[in-house]
BAFI-3210 file (N, C-alpha, C; in Angstrom, 3 decimals, decimal comma, padded with zeros to 6 digits):
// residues 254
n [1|2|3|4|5|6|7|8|9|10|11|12|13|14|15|16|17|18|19|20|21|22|23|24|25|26|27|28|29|30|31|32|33|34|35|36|37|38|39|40|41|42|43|44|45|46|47|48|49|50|51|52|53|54|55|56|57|58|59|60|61|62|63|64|65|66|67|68|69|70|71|72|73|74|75|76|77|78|79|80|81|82|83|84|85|86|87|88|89|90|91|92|93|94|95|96|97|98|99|100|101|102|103|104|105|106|107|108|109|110|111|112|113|114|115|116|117|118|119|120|121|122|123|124|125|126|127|128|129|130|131|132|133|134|135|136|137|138|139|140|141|142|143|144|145|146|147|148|149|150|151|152|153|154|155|156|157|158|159|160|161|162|163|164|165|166|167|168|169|170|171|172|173|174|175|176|177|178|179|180|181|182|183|184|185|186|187|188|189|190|191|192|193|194|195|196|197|198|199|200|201|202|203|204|205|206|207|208|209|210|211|212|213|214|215|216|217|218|219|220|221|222|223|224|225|226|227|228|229|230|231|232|233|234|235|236|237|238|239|240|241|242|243|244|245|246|247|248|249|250|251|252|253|254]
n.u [022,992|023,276|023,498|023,321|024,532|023,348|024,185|025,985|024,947|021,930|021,319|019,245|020,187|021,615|020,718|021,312|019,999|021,133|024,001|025,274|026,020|024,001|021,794|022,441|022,682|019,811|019,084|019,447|018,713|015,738|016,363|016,259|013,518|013,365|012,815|010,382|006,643|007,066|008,389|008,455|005,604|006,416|008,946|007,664|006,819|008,455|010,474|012,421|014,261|017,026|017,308|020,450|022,471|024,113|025,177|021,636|019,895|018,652|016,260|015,679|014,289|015,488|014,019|012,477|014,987|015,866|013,708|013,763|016,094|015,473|013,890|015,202|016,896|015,455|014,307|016,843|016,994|015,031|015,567|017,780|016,223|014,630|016,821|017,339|015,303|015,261|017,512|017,044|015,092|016,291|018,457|016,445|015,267|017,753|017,704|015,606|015,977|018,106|017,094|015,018|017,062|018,477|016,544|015,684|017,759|017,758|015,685|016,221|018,995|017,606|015,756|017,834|018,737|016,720|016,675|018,826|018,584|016,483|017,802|019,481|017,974|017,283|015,274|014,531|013,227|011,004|009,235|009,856|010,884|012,999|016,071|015,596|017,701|020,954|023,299|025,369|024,785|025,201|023,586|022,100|019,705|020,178|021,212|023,835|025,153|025,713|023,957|022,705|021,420|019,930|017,194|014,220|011,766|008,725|005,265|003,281|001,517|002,518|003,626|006,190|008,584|010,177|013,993|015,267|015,318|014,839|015,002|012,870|013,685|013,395|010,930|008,705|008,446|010,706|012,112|013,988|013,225|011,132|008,449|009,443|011,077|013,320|015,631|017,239|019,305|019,718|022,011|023,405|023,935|022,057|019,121|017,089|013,955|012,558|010,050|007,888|004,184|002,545|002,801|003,604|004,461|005,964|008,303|010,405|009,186|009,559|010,507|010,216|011,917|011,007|008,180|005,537|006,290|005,270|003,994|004,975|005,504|005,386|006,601|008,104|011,225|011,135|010,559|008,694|006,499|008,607|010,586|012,727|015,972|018,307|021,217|022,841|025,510|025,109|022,626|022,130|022,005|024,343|025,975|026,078|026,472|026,804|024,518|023,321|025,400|025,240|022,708|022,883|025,236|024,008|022,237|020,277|019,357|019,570]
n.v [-093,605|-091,405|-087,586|-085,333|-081,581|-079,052|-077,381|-074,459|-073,408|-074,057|-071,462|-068,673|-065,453|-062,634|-059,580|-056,496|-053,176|-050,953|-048,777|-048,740|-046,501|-044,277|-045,391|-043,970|-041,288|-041,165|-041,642|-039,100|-037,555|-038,447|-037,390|-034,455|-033,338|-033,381|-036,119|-036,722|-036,940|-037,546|-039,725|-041,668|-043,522|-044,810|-046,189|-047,603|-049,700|-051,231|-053,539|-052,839|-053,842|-056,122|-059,050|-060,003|-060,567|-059,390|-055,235|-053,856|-052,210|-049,463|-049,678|-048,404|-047,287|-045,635|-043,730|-042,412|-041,767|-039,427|-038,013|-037,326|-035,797|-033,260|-032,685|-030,966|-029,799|-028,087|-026,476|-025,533|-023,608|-022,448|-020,807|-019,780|-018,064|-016,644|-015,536|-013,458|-011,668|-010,742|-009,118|-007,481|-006,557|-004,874|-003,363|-001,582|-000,514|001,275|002,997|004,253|005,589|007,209|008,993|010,240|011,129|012,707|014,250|015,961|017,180|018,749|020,551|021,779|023,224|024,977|026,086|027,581|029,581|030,930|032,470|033,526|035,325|036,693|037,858|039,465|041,243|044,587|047,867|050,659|053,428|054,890|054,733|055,468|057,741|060,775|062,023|064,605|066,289|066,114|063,963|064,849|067,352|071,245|073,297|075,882|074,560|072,148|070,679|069,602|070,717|069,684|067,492|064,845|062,546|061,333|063,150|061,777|063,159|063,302|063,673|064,336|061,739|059,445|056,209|054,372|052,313|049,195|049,078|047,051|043,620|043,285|043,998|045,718|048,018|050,951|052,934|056,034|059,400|061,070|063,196|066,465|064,791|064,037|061,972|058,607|055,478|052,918|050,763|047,557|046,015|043,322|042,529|043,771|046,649|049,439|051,714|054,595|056,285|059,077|061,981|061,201|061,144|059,120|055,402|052,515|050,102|047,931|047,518|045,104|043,848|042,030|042,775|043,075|043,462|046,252|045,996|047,558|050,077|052,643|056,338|058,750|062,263|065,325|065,934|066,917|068,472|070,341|071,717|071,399|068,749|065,347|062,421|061,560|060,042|057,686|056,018|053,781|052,923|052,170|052,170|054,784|058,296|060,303|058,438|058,223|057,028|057,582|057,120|057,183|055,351|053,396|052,203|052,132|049,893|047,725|047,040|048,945|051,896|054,891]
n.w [049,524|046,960|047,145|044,190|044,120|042,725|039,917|039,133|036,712|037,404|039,016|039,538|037,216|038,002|037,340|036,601|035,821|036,712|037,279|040,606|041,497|039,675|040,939|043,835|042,841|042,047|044,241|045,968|044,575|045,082|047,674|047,737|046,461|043,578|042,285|043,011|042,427|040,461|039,817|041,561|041,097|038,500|038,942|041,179|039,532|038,508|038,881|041,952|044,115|043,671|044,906|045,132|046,773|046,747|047,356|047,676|044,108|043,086|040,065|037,050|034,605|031,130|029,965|032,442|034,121|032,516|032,745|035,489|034,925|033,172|034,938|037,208|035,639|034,988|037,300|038,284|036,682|036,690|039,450|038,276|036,980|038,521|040,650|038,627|038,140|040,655|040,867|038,581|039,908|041,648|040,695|039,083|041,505|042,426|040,747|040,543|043,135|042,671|040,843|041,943|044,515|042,763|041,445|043,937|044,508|042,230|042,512|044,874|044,373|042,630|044,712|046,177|044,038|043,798|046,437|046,697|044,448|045,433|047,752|046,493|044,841|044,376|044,615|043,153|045,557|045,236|042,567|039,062|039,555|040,489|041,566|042,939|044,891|045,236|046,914|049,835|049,227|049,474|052,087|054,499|055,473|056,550|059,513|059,653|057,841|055,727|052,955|053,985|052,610|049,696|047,856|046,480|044,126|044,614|045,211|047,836|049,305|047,627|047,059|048,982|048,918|050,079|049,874|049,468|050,830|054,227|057,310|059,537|061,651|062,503|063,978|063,317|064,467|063,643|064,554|062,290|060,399|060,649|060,293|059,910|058,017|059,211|057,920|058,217|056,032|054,250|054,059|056,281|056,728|056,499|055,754|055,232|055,324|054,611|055,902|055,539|054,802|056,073|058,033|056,990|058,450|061,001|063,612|063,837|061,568|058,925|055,009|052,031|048,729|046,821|048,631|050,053|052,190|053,383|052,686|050,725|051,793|053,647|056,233|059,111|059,131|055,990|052,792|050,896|049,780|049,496|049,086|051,371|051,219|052,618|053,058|055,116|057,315|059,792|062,363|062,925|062,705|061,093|060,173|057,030|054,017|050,565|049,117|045,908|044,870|046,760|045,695|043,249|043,159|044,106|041,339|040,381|038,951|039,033]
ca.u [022,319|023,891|023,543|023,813|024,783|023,101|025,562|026,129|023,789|020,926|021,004|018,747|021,097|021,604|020,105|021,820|020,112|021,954|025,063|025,232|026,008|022,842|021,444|023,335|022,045|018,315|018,310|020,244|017,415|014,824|015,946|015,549|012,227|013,275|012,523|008,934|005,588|007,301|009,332|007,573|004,459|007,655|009,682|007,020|005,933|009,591|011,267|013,375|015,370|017,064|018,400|021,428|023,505|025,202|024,048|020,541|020,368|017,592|016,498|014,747|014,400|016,278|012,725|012,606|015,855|015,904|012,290|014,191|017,309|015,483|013,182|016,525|017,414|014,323|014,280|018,157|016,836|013,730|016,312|018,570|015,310|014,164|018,025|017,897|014,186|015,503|018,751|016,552|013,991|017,221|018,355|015,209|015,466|018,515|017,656|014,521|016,604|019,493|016,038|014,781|017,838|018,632|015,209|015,940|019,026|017,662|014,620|017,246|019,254|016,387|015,127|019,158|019,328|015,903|016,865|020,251|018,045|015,597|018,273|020,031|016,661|017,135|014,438|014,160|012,539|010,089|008,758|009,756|010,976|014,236|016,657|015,925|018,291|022,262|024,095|026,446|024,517|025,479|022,659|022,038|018,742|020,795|022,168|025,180|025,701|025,422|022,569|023,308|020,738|019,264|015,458|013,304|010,892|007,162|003,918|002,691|000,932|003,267|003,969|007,494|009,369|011,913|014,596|015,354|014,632|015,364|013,747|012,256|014,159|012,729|009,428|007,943|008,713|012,406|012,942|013,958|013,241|009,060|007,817|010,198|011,184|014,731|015,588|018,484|019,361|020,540|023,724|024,115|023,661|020,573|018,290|016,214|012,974|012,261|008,976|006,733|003,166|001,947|003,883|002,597|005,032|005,678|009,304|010,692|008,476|010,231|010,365|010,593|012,249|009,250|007,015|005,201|006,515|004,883|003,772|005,712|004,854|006,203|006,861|009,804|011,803|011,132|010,146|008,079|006,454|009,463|011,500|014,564|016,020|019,672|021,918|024,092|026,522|024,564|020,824|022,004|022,735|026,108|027,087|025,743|027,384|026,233|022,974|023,219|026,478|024,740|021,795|023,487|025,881|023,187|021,936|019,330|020,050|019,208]
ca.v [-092,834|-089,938|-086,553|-084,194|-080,503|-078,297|-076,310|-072,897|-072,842|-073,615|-070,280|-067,715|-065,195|-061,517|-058,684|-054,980|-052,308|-049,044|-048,901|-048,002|-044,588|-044,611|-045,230|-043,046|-040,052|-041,124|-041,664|-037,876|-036,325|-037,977|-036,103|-032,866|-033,143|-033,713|-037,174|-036,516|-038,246|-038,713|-040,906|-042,713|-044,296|-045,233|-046,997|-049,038|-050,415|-051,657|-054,183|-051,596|-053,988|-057,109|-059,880|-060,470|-061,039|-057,544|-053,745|-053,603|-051,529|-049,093|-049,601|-046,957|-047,155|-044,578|-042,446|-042,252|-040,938|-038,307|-036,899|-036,276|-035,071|-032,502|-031,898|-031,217|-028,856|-026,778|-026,133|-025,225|-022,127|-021,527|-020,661|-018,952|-017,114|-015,606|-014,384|-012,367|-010,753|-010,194|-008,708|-006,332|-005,481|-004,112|-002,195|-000,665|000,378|001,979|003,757|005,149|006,041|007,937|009,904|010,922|012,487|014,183|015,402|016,588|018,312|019,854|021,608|022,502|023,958|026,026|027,452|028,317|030,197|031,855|032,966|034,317|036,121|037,451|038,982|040,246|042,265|045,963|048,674|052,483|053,792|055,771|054,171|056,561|059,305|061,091|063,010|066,236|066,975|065,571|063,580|066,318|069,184|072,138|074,338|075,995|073,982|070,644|071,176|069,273|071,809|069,252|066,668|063,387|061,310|062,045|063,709|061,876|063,904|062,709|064,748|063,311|059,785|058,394|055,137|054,557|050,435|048,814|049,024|045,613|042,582|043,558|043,557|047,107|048,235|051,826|053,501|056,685|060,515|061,110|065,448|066,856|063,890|063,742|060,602|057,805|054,162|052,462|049,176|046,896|045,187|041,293|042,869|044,533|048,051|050,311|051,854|055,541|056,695|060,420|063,048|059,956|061,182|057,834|054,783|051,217|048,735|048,417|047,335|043,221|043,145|042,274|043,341|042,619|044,264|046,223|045,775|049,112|051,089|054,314|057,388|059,911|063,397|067,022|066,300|067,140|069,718|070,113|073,053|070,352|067,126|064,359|061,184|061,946|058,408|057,755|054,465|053,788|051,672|051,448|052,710|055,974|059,086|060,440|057,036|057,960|056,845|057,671|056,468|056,805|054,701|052,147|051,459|051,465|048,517|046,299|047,125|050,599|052,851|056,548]
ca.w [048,475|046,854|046,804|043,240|044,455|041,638|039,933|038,660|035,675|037,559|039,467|038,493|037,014|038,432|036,336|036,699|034,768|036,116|038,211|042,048|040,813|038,972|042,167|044,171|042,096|042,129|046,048|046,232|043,770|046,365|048,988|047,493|045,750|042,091|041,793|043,635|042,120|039,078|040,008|042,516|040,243|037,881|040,373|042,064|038,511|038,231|040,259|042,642|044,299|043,156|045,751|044,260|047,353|046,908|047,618|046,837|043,607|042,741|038,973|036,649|032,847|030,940|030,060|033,616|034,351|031,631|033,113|035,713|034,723|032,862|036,153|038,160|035,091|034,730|038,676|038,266|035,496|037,412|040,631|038,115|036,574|039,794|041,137|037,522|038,550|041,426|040,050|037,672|040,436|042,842|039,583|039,456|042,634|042,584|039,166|041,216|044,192|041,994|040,063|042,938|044,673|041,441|041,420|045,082|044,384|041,419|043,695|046,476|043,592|042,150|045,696|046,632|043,312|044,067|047,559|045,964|043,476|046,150|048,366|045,820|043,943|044,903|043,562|043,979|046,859|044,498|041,152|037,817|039,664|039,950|042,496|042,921|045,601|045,517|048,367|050,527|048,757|051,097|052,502|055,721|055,687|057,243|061,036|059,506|056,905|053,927|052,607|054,730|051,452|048,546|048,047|045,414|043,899|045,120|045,660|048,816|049,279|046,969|047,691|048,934|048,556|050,908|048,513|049,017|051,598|055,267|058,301|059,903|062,997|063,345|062,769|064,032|064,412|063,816|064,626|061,265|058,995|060,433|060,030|059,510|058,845|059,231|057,826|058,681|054,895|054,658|053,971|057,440|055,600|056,457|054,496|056,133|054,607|056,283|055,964|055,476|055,458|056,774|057,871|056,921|058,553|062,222|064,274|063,631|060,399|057,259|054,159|050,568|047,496|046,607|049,617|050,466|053,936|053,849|051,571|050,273|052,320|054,054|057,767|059,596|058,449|054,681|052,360|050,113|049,638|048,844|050,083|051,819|051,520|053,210|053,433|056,214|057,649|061,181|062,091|063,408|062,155|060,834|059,696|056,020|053,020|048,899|048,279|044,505|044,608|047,091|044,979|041,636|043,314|043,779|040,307|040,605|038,345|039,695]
c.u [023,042|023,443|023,982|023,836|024,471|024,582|025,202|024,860|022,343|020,241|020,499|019,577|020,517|021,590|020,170|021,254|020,885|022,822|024,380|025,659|024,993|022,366|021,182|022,513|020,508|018,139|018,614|018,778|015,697|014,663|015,511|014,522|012,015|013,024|010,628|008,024|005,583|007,497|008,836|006,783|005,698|008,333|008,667|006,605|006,757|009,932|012,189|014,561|015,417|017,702|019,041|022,651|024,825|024,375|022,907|020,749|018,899|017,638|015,122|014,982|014,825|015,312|013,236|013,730|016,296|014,963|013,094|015,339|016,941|014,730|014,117|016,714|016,693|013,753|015,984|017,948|015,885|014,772|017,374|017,779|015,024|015,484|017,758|016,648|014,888|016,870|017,880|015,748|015,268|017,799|017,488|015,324|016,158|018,386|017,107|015,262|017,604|018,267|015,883|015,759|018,670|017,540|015,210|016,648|018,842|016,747|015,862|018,069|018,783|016,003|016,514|018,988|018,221|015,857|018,099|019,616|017,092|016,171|019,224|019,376|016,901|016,334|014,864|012,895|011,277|009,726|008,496|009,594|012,427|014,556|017,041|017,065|019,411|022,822|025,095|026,028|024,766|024,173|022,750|020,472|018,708|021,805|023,304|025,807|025,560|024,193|023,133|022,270|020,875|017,708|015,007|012,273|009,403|006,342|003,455|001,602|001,214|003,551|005,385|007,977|010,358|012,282|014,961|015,118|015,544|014,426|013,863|013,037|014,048|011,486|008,972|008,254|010,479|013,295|012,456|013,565|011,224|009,396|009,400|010,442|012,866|014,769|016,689|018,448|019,768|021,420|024,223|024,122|022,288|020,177|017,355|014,947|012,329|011,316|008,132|005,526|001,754|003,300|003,308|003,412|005,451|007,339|009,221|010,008|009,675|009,927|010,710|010,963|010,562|007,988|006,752|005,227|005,526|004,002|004,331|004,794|005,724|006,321|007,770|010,499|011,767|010,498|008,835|007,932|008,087|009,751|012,709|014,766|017,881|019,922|023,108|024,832|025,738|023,162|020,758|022,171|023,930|027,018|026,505|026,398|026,255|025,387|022,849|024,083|026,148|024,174|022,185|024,495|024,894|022,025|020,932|019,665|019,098|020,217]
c.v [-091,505|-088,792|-085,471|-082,693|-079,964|-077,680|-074,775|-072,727|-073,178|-072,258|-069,270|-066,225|-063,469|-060,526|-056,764|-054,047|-050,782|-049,856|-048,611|-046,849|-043,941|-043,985|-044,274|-042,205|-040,038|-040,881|-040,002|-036,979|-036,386|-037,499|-035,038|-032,749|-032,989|-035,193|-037,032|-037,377|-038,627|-039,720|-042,450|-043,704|-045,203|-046,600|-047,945|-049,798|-051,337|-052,595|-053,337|-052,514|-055,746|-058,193|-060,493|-060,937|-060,475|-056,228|-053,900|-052,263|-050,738|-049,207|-048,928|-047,475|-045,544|-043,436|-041,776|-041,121|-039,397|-037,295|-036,260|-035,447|-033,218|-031,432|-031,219|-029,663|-027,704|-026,181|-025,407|-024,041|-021,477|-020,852|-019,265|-017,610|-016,086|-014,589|-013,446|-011,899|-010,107|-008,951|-006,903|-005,829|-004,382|-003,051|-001,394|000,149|001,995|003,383|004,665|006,043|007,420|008,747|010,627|011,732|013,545|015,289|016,519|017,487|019,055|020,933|022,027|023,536|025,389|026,588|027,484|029,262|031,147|032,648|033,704|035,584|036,871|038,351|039,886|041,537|043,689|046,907|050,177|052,435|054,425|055,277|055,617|057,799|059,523|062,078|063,924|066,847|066,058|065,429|064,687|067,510|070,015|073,143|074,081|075,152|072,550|071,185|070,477|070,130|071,038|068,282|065,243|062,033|062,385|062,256|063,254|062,566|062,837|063,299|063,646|062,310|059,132|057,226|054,518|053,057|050,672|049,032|047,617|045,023|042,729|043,255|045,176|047,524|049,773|052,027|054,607|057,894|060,606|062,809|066,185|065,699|063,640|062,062|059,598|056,342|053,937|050,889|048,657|045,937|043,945|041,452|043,223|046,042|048,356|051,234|052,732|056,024|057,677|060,693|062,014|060,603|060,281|056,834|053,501|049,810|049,297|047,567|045,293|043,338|043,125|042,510|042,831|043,758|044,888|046,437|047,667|049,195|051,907|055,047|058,614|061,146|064,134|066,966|065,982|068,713|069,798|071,542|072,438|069,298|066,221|063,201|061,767|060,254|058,731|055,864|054,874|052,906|051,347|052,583|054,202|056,837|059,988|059,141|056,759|057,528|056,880|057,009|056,217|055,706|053,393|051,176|051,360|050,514|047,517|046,837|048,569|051,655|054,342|057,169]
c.w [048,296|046,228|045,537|043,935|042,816|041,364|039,139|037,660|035,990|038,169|038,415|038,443|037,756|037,449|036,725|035,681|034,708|037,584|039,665|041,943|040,842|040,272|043,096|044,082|042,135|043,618|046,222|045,459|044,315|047,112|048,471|046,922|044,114|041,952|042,149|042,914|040,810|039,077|040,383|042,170|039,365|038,782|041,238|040,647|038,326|039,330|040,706|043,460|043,789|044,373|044,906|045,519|047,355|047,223|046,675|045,496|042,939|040,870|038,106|034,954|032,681|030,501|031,309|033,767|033,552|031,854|034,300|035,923|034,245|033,976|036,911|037,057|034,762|036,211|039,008|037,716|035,915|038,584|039,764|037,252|038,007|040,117|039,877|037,467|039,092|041,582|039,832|038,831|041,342|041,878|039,453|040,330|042,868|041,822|039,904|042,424|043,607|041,603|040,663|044,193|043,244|041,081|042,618|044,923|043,539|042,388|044,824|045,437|042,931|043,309|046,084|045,610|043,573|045,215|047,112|045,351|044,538|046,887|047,944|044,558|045,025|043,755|043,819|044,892|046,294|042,985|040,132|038,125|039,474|041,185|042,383|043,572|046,253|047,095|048,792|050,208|050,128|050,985|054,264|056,398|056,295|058,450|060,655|058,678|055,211|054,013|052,885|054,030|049,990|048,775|046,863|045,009|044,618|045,699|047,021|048,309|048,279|047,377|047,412|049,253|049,474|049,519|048,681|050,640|052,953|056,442|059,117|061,441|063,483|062,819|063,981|063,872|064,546|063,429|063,200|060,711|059,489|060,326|059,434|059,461|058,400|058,969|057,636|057,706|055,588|054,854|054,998|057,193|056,173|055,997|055,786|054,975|055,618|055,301|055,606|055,650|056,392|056,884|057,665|057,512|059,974|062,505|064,187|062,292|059,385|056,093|052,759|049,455|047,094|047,084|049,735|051,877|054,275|052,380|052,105|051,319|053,065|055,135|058,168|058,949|056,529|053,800|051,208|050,128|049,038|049,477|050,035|051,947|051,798|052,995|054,211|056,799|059,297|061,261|062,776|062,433|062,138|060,586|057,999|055,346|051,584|048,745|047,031|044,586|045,509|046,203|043,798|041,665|043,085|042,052|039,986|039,909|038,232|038,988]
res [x|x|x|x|x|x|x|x|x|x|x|x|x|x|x|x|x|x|x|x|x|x|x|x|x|x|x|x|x|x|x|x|x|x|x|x|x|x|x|x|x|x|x|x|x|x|x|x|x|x|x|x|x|x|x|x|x|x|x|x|x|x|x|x|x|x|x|x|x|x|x|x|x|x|x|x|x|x|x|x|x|x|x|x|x|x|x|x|x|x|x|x|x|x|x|x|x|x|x|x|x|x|x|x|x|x|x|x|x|x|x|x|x|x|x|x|x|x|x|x|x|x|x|x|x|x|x|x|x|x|x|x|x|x|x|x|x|x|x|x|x|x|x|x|x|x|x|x|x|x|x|x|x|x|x|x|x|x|x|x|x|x|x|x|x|x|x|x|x|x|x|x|x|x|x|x|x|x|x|x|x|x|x|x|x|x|x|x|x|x|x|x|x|x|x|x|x|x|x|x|x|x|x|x|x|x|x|x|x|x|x|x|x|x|x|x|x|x|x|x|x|x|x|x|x|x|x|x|x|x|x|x|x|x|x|x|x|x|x|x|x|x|x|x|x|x|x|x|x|x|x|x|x|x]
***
């Protein structure tokens, strides 16, 4: 009895809808989480693999693949949306950062120029008076023989100003000059205020352009109420130098 061996055209035929490429690319977009529960519901509805008696081959209709081509591409712009937040928020930053030391440096700017301006304010020693009695004048009324300041006019308890911003390094009875204070400028320069009838500032204190020392008055050697005011190169005496020509440097005009 013999045997027929089917032949070729009864086999049921092999049915490819996407390459192993195809494939490929779908299994690659499962790992990373673009194919996810789209896909998935899709793909089981479908026959996924075919025995064909070659590499199994995953198969997707072309909807399918286009959902998620575009899923793949709107996770690609979301990724390149955020870096360009993130972009603008670090701009920001910087913007704020650069504001704020310009704001800094302007305030550091403004109190340097006001500390410039503070130790450079010099007043008269006497408010809207006038010097009665010239630097070196000669009389026998000075054991040096000449006038080692000048004498502003001032009826006692006048009220007598650092001339400008120092700090106080004498105070008290000083022979001929009565009552006295001594003040050691920023400049290194000192500054005498003699016959004081009171004294209002005491040894280390400092002083401001302005600030009130004392009042004007007749003690010490004097024939009348005034200010004997001196400038000197050190806090003694005999180291005077021109008082008018001091205070009309730093601006004072006596």
């Amino acid at each position: 009895m013999a045997f027929t061996r089917a032949t070729g055209k009864h086999r049921r035929p092999s049915r490819v809808h996407r390459t192993t490429a195809r494939a490929a690319g779908v299994a690659a977009l499962a790992t990373t989480g673009v194919v996810g529960t789209l896909a998935a519901p899709a793909l089981a509805a479908e026959p996924e693999v075919e025995q064909s008696g070659l590499t199994p081959v995953v198969t997707i209709g072309d909807s399918i693949a286009d959902e998620i081509d575009a899923q793949a591409l709107a996770q690609k712009q979301a990724a390149a949306d955020a870096a360009a937040r993130e972009a603008a928020r670090e701009a920001a930053r910087e913007r704020a950062a650069e504001a704020a030391k310009e704001a800094r440096e302007a305030r550091e700017r403004a109190a340097r120029e006001a500390e410039r301006k503070r130790l450079n304010t010099f007043v008269a020693p006497i408010t809207a008076s006038y010097v009665s009695t010239a630097y070196q004048a000669g009389s026998s009324l000075w054991s040096s023989g000449s006038h080692t300041g000048i004498d502003f006019h001032a009826s006692s308890g006048t009220t007598v100003h650092a001339v400008g911003v120092g700090t106080v390094v004498e105070t008290g009875w000083g022979g001929a000059y009565g009552n006295q204070v001594v003040i050691k400028m920023h400049d290194g320069t000192y500054t005498q205020y003699g016959h004081l009838s009171s004294i209002g500032v005491s040894v280390g204190q400092s002083v401001e352009p302005g600030q009130q020392i004392g009042l004007s008055g007749a003690t010490g050697n004097v024939t009348g109420p005034h200010l004997h005011f001196e400038a000197r190169t050190s806090p003694e005496y005999g180291s005077d130098m021109d008082p008018v020509a001091y205070l009309r440097s730093h601006g004072v005009n006596v």
